[in-house]
N, CA, C and O atoms as a DFTB+ gen file, in Angstrom:
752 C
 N C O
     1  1      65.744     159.395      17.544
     2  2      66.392     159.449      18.832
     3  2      65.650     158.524      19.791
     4  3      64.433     158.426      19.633
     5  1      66.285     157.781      20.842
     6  2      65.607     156.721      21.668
     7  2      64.568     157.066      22.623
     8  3      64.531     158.157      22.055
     9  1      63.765     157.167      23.453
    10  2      63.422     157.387      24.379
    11  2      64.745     157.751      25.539
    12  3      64.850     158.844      26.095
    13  1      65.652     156.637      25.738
    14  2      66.420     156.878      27.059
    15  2      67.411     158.016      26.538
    16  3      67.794     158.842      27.367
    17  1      67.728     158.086      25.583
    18  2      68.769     159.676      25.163
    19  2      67.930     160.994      25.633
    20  3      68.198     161.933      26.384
    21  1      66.688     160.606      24.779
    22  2      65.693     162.077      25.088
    23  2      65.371     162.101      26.738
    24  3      65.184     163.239      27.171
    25  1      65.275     160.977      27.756
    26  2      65.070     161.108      29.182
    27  2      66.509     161.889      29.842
    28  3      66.548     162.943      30.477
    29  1      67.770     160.884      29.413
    30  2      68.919     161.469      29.593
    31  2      69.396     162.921      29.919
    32  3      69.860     163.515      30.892
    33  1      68.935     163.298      28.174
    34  2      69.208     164.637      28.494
    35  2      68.370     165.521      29.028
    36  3      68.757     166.538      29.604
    37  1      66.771     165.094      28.825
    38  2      65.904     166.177      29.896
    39  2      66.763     166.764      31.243
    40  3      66.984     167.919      31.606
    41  1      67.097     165.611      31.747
    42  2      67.178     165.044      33.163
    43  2      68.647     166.166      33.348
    44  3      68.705     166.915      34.323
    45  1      69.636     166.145      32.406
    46  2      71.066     166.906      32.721
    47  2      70.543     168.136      32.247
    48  3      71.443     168.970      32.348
    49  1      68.816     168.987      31.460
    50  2      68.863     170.067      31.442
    51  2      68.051     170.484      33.018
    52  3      68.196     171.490      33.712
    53  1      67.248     169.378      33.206
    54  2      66.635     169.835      35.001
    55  2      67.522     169.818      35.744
    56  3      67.472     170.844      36.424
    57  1      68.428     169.141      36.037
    58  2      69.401     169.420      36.795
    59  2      70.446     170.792      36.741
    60  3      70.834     171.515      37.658
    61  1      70.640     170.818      35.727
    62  2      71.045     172.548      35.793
    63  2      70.395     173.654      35.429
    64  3      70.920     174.754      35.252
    65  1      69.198     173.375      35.308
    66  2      68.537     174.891      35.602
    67  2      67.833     174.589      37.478
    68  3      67.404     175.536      38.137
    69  1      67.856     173.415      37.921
    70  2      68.131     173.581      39.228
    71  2      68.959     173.950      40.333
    72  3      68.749     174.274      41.501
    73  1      70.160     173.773      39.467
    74  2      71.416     173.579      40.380
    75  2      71.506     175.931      39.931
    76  3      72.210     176.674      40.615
    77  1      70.915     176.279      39.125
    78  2      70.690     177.550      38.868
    79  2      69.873     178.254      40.148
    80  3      70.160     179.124      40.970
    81  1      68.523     177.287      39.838
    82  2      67.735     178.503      40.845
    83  2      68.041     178.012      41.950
    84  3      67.882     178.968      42.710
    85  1      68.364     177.188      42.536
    86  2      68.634     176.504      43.915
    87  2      69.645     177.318      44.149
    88  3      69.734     177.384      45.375
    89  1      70.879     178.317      43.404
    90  2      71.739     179.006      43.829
    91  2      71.217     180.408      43.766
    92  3      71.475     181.138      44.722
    93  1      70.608     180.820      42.895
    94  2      69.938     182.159      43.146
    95  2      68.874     182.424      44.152
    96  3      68.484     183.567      44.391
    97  1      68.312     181.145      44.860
    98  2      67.150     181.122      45.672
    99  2      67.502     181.617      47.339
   100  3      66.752     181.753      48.306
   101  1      68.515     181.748      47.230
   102  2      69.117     181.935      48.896
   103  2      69.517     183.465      48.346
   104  3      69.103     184.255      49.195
   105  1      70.054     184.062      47.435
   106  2      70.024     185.657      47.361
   107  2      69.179     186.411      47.268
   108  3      69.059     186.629      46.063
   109  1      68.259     187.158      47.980
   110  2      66.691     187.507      47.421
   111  2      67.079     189.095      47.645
   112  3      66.644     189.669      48.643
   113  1      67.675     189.596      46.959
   114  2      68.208     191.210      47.087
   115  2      68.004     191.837      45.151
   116  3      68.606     191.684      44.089
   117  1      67.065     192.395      45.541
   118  2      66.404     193.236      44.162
   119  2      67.753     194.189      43.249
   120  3      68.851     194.377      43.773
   121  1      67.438     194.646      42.001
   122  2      69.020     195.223      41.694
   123  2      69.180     196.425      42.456
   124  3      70.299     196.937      42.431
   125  1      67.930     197.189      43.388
   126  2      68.022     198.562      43.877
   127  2      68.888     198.172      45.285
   128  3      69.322     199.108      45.957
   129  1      69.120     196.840      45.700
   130  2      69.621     196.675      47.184
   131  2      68.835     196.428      47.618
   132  3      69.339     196.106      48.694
   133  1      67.314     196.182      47.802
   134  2      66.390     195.949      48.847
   135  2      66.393     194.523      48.951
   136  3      66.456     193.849      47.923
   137  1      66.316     193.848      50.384
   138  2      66.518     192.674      50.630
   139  2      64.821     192.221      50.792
   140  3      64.102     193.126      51.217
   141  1      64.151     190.900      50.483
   142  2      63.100     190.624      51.008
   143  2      62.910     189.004      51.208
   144  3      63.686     188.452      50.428
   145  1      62.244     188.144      51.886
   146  2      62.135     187.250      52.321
   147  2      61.133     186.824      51.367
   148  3      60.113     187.437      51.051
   149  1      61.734     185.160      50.741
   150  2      61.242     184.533      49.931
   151  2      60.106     183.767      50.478
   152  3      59.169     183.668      49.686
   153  1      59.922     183.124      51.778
   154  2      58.814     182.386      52.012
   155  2      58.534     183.656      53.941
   156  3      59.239     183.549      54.944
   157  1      57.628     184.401      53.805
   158  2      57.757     185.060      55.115
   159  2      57.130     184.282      56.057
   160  3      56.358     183.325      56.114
   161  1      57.887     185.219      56.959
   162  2      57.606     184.684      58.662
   163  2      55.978     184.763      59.229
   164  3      55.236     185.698      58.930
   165  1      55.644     183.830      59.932
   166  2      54.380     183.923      60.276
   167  2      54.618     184.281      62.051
   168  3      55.518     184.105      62.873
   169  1      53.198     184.894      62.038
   170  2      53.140     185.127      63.659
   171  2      52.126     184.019      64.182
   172  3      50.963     183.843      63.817
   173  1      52.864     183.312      65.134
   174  2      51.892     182.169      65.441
   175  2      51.283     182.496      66.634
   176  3      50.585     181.663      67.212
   177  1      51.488     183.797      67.153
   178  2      50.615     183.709      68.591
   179  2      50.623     184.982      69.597
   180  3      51.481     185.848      69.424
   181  1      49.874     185.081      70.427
   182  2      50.249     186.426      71.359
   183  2      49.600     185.742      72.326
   184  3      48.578     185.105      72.072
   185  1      50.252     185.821      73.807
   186  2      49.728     185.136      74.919
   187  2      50.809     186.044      76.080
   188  3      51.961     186.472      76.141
   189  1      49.432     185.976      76.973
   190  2      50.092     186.829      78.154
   191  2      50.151     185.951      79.619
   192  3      49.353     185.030      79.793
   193  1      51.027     186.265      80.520
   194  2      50.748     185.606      81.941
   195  2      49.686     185.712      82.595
   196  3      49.184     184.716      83.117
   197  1      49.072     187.073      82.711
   198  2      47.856     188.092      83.263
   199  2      47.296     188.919      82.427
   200  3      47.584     189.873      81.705
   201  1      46.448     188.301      82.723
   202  2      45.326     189.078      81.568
   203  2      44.157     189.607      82.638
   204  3      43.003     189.316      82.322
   205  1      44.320     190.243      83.688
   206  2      43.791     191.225      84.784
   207  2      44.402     192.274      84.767
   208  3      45.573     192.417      85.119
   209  1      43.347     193.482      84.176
   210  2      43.659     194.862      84.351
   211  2      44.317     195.270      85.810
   212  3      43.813     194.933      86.882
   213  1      45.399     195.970      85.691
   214  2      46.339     196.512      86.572
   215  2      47.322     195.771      87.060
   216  3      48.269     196.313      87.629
   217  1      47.250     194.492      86.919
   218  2      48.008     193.597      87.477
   219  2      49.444     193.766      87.035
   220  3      49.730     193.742      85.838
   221  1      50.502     193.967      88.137
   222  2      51.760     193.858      87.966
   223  2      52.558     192.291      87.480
   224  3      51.980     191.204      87.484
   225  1      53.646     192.465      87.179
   226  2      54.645     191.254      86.618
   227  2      54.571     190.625      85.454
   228  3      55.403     189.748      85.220
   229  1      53.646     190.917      84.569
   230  2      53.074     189.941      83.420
   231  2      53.900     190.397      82.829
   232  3      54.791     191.166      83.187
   233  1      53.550     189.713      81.316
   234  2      55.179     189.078      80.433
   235  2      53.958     189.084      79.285
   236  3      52.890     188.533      79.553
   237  1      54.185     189.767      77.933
   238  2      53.105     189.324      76.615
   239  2      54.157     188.482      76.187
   240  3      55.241     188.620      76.752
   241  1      54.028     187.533      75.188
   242  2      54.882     187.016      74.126
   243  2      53.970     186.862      72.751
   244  3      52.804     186.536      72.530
   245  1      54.874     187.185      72.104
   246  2      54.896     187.242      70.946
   247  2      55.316     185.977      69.755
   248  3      56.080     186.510      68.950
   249  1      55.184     185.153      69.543
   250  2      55.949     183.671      68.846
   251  2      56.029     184.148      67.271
   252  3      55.044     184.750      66.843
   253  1      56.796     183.990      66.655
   254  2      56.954     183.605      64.862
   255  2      57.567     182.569      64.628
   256  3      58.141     182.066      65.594
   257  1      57.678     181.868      63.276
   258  2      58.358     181.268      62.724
   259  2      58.743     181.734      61.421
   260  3      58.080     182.333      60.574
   261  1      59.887     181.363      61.419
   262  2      60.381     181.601      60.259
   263  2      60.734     180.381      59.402
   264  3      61.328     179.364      59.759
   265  1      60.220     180.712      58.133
   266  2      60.319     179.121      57.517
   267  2      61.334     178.916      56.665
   268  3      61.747     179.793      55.906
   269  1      61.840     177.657      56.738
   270  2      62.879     177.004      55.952
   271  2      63.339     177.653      54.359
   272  3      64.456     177.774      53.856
   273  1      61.915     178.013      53.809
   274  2      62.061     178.572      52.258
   275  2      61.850     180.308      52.729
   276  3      61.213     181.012      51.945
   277  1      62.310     180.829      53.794
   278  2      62.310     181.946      53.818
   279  2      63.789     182.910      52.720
   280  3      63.918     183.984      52.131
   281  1      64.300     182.134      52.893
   282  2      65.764     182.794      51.822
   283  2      66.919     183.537      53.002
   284  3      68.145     183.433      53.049
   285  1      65.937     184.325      53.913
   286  2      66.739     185.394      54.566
   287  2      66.542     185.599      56.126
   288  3      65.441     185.555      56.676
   289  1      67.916     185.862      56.859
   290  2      67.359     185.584      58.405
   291  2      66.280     187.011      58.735
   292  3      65.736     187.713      57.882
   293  1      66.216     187.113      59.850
   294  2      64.457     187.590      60.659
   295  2      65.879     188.244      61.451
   296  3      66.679     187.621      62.150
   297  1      65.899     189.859      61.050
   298  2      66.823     190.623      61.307
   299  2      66.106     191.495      63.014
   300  3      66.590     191.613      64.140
   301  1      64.962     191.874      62.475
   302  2      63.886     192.419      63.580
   303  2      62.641     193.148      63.377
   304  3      62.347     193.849      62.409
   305  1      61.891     192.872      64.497
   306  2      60.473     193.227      64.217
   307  2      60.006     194.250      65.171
   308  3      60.157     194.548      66.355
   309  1      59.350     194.665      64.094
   310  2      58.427     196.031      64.907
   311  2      57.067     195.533      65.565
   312  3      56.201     195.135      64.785
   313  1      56.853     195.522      66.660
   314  2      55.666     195.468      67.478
   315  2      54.871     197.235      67.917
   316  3      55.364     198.189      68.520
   317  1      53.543     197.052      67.311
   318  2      52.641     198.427      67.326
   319  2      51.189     198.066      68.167
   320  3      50.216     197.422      67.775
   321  1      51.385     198.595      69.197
   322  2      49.718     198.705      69.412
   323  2      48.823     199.487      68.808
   324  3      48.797     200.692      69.061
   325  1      48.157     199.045      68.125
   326  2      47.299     199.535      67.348
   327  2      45.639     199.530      68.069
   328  3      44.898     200.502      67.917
   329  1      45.382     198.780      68.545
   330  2      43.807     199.168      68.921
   331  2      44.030     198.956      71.078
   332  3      44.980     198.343      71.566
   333  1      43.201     199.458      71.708
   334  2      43.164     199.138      73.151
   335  2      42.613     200.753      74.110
   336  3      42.808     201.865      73.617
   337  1      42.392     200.689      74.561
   338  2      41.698     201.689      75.762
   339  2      42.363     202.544      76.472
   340  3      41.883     203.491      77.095
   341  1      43.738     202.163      76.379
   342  2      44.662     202.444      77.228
   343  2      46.555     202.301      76.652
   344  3      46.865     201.352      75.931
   345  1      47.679     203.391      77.104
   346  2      48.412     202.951      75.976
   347  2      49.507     202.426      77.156
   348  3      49.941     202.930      78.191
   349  1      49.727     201.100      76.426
   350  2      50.648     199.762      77.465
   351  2      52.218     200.408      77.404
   352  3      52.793     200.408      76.316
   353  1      52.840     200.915      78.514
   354  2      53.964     201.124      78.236
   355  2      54.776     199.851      78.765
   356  3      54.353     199.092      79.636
   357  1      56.067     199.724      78.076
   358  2      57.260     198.515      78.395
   359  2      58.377     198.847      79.212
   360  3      58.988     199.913      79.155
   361  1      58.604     197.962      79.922
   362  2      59.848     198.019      80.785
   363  2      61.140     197.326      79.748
   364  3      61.581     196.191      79.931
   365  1      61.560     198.144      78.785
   366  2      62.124     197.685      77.864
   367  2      63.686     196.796      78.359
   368  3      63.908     195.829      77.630
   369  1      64.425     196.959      79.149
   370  2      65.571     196.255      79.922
   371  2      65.510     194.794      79.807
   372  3      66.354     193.957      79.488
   373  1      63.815     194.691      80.285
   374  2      63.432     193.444      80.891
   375  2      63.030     192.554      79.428
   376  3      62.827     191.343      79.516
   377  1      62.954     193.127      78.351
   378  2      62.621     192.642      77.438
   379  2      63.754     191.304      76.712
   380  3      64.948     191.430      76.439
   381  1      63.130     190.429      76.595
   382  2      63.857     188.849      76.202
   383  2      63.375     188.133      74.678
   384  3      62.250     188.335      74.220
   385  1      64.108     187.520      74.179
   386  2      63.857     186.788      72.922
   387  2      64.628     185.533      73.272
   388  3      65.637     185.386      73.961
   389  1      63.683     184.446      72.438
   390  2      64.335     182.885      72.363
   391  2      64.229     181.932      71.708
   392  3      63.118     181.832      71.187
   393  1      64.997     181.064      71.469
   394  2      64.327     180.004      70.243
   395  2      63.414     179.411      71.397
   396  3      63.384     179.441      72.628
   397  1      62.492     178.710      70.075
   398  2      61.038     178.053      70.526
   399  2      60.279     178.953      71.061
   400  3      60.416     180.176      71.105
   401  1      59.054     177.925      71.671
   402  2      57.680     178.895      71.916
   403  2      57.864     179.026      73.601
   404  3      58.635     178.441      74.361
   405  1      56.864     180.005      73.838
   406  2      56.607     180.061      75.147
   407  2      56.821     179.266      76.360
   408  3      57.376     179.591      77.410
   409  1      56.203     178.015      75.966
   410  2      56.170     176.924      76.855
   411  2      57.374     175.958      76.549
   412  3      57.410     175.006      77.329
   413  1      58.165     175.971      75.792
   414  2      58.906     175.503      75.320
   415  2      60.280     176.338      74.326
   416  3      60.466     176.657      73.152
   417  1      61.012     176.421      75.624
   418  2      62.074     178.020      75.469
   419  2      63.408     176.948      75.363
   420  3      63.585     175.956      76.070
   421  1      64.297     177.454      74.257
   422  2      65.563     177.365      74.249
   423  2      66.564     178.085      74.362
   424  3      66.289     178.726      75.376
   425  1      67.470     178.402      74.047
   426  2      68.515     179.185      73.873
   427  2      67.969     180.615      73.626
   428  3      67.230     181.033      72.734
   429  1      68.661     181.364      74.881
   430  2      68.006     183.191      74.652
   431  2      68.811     183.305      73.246
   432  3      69.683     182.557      72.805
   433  1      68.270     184.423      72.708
   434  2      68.671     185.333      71.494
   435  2      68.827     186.828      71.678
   436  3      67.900     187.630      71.561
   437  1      70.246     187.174      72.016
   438  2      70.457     188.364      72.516
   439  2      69.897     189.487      71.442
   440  3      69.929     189.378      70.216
   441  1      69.317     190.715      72.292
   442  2      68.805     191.799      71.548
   443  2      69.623     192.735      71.061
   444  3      69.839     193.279      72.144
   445  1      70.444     193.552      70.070
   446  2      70.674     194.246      70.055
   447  2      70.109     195.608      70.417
   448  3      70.854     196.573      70.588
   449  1      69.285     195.655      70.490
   450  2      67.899     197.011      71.161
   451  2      66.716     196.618      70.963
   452  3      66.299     196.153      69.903
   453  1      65.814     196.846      72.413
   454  2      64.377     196.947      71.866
   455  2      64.289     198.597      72.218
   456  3      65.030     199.083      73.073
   457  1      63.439     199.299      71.572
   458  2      63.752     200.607      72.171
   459  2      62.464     201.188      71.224
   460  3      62.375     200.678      70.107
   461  1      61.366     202.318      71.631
   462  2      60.642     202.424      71.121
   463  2      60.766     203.239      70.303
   464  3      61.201     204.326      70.681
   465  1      60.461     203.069      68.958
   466  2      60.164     203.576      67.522
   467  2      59.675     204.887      67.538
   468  3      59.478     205.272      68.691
   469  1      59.316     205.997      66.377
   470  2      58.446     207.219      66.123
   471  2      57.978     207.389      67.870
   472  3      58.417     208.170      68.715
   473  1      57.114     206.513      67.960
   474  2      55.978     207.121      68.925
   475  2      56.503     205.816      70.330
   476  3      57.436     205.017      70.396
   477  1      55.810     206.023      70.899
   478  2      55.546     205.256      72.191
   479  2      54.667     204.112      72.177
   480  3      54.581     203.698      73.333
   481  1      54.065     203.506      71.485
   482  2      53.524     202.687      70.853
   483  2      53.597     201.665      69.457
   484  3      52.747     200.985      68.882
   485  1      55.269     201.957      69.189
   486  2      55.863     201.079      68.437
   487  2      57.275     200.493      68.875
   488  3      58.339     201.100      68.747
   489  1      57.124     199.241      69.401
   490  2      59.125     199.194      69.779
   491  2      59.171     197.911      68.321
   492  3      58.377     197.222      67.681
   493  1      60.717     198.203      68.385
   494  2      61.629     197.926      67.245
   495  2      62.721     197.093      67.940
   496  3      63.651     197.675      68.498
   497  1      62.649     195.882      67.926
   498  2      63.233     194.711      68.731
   499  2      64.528     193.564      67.764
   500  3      64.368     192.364      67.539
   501  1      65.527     194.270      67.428
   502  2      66.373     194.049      66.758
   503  2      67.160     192.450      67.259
   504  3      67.246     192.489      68.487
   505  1      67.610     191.405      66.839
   506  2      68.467     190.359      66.910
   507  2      69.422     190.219      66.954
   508  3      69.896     190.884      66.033
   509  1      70.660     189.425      67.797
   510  2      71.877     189.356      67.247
   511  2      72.033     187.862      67.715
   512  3      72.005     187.685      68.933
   513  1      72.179     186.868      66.978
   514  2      72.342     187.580      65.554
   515  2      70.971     187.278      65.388
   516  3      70.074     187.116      66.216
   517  1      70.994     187.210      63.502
   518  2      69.707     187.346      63.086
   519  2      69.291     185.996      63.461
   520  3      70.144     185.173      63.792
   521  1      67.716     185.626      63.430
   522  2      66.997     184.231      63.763
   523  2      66.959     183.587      62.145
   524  3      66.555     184.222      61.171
   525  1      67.339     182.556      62.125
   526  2      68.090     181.849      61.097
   527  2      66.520     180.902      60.292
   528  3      65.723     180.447      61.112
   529  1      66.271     180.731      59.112
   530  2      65.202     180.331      58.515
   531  2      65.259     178.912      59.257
   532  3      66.328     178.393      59.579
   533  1      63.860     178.266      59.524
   534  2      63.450     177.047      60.280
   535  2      63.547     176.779      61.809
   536  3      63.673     175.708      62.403
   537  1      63.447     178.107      62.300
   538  2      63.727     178.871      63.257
   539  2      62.509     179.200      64.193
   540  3      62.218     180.367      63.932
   541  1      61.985     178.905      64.791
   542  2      60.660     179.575      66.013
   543  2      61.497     180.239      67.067
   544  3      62.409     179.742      67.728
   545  1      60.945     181.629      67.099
   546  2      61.691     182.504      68.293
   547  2      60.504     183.548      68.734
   548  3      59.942     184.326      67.963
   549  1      60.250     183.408      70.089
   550  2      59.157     184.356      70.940
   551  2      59.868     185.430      71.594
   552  3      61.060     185.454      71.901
   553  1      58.923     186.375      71.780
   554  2      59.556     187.873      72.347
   555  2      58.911     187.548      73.484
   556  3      57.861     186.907      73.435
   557  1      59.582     188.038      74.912
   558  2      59.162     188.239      75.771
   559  2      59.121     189.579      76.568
   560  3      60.003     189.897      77.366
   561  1      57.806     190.491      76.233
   562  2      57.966     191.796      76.486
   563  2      57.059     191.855      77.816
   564  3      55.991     191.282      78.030
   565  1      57.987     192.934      78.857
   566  2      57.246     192.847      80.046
   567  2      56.847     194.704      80.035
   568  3      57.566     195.697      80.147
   569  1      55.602     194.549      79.874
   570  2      54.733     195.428      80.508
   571  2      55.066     196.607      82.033
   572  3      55.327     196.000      83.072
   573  1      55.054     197.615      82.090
   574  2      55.623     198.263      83.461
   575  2      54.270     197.520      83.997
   576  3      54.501     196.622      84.806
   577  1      53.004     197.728      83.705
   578  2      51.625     196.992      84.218
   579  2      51.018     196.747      83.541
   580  3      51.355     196.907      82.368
   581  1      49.617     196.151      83.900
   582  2      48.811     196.123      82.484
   583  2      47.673     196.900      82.419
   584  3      47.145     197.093      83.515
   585  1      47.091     197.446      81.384
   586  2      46.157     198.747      81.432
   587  2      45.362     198.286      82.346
   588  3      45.088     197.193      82.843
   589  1      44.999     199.571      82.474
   590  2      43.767     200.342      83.724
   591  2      42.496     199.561      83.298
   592  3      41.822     198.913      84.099
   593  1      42.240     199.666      82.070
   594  2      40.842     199.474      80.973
   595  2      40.896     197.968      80.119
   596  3      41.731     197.583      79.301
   597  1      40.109     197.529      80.455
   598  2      39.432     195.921      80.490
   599  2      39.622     196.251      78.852
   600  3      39.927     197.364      78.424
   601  1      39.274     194.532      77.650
   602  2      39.258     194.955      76.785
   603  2      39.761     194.571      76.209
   604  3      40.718     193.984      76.715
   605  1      39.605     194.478      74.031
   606  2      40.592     193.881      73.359
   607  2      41.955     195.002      73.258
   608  3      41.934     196.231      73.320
   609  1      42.854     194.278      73.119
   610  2      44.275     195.226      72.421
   611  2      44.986     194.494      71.490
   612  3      45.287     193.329      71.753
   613  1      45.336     195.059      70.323
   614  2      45.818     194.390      69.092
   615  2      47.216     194.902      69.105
   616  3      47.517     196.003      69.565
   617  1      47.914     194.202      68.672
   618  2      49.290     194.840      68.612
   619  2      49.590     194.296      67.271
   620  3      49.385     193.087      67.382
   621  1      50.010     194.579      65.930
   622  2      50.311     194.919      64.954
   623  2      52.057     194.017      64.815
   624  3      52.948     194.672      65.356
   625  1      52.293     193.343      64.493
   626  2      53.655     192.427      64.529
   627  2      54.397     192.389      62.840
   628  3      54.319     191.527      61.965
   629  1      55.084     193.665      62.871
   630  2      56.154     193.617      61.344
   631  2      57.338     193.046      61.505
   632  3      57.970     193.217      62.547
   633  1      57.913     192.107      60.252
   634  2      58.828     191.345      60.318
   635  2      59.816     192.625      59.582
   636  3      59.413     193.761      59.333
   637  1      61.316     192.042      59.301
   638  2      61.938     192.891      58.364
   639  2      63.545     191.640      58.187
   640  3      64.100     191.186      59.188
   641  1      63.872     191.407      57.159
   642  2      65.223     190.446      56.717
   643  2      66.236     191.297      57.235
   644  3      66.208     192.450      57.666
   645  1      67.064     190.524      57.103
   646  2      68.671     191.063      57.682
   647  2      69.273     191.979      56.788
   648  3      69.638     191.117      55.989
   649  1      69.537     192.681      56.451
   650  2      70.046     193.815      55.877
   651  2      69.688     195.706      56.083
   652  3      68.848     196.347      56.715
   653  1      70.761     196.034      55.229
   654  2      70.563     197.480      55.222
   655  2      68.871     198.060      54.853
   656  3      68.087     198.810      55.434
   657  1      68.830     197.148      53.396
   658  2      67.613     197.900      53.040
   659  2      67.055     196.858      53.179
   660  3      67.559     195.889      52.612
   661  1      65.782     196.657      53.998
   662  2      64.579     195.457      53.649
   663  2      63.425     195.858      53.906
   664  3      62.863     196.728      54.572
   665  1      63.137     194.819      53.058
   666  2      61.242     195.012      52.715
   667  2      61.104     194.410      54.148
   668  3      61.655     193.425      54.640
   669  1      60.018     195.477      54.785
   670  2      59.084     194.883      55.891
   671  2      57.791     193.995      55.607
   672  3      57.119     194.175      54.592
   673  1      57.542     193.216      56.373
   674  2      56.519     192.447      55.900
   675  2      55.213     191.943      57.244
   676  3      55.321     191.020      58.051
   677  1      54.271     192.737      57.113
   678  2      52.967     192.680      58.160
   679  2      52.469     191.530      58.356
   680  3      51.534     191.197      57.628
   681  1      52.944     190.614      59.378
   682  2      51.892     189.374      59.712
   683  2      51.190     189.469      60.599
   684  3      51.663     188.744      61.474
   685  1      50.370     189.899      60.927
   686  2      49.200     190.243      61.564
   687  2      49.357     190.977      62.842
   688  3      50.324     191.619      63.250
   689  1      47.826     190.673      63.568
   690  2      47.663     191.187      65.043
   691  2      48.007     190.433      65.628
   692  3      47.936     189.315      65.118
   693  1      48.541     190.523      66.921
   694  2      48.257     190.031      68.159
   695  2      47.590     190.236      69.082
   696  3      47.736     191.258      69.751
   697  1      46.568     189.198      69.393
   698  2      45.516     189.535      70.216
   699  2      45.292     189.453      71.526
   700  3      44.911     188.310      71.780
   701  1      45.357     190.235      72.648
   702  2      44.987     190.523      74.171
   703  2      44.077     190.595      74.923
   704  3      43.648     191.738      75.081
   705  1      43.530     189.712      75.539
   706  2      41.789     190.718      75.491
   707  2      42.382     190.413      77.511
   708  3      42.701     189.422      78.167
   709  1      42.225     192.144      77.841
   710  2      42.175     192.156      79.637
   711  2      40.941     192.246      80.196
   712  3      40.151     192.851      79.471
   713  1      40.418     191.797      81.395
   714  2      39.627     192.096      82.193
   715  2      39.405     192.964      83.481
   716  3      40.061     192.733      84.496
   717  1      38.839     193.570      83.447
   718  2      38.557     194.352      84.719
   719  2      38.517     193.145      85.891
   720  3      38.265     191.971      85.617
   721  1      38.683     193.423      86.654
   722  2      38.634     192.940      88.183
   723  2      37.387     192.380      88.247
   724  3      37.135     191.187      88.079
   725  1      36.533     193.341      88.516
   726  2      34.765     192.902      88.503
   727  2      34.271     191.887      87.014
   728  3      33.503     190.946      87.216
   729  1      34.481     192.005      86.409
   730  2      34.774     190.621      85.006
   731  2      34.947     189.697      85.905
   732  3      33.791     189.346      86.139
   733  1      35.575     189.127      86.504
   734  2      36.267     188.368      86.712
   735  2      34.793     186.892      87.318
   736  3      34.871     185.668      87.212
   737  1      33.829     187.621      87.811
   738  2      32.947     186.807      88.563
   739  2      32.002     185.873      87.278
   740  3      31.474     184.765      87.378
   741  1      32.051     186.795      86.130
   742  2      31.502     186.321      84.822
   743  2      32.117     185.213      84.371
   744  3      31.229     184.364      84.288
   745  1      32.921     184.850      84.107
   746  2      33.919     184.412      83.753
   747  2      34.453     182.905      84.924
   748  3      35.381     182.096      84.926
   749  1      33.526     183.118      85.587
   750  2      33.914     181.199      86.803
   751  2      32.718     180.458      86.510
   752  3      32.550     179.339      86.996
């Protein structure tokens, strides 16, 4: 057999076991129904307006991306405070989502609910629609104030795919650190 027959046909068997997984690669739903994200979302950031204990009006955001080889849209995420001095409640109404980052905002992304989870220290910030893979979209959650107590606060950021059943998926903390008032002279 020639060399170019044996290249030939390699080439028409890579091509269809590509043209295979390249079609199974966008369905990522297990045989039980559970949906999960093939390349997951990263959390790229947590940044606040005011980072002075008590201070009214501030805004945290939250940024992810979702990447191109994710398979599945970014249905909604659970935000948890997990470590801090003090427990941050939300003026949930006021709460906003958008493509791009912080400093660089596009098109809002209406919420279907942010509304807090089990406890008072987890909200569950749903999409409509979902944020689509190759996608950067920041939460903009406003604080009623910001704690009393100076200090780090971690907030805990779970992703979850668009469907009934999906695998959640933990990309990290987000990190806060407030200052007391009197801090403040340290710190010029």
């Amino acid at each position: 057999m020639r060399f170019s027959t044996l290249l030939g046909a390699s080439l028409a068997v890579s091509a269809a076991i590509w043209s295979v997984v390249g079609q199974s690669a966008s369905a990522v739903t297990l045989s039980d129904g559970t949906v999960n994200f093939m390349g997951v979302p990263r959390l790229e950031g947590a940044s606040t307006t005011f980072n002075q204990t008590y201070a009214w009006g501030a805004t945290y955001y939250f940024t992810i991306f979702v990447p191109e080889d994710a398979g599945e849209r970014l249905q909604r995420i659970a935000i948890a405070q997990t470590e801090g001095s003090d427990d941050i409640e939300f003026d949930l109404e006021e709460s906003r989502a958008y493509e791009g980052k912080r400093r660089n905002r596009e098109s809002e992304i209406p919420l279907i609910a942010a509304k807090p989870k089990d406890n008072r220290q987890t909200l569950e910030i749903s999409f409509d629609p979902p944020v689509s893979p190759g996608k950067t979209v920041t939460i903009a959650l406003k604080p009623v104030q910001n704690p009393r107590y100076g200090g780090v606060y971690l907030f805990g950021v779970t992703a979850f795919p668009a469907g009934e059943k999906a695998r959640s998926y933990f990309l990290g903390f987000g990190r806060l650190h407030f200052y007391d008032s009197g801090d403040w002279g340290r710190y010029w």
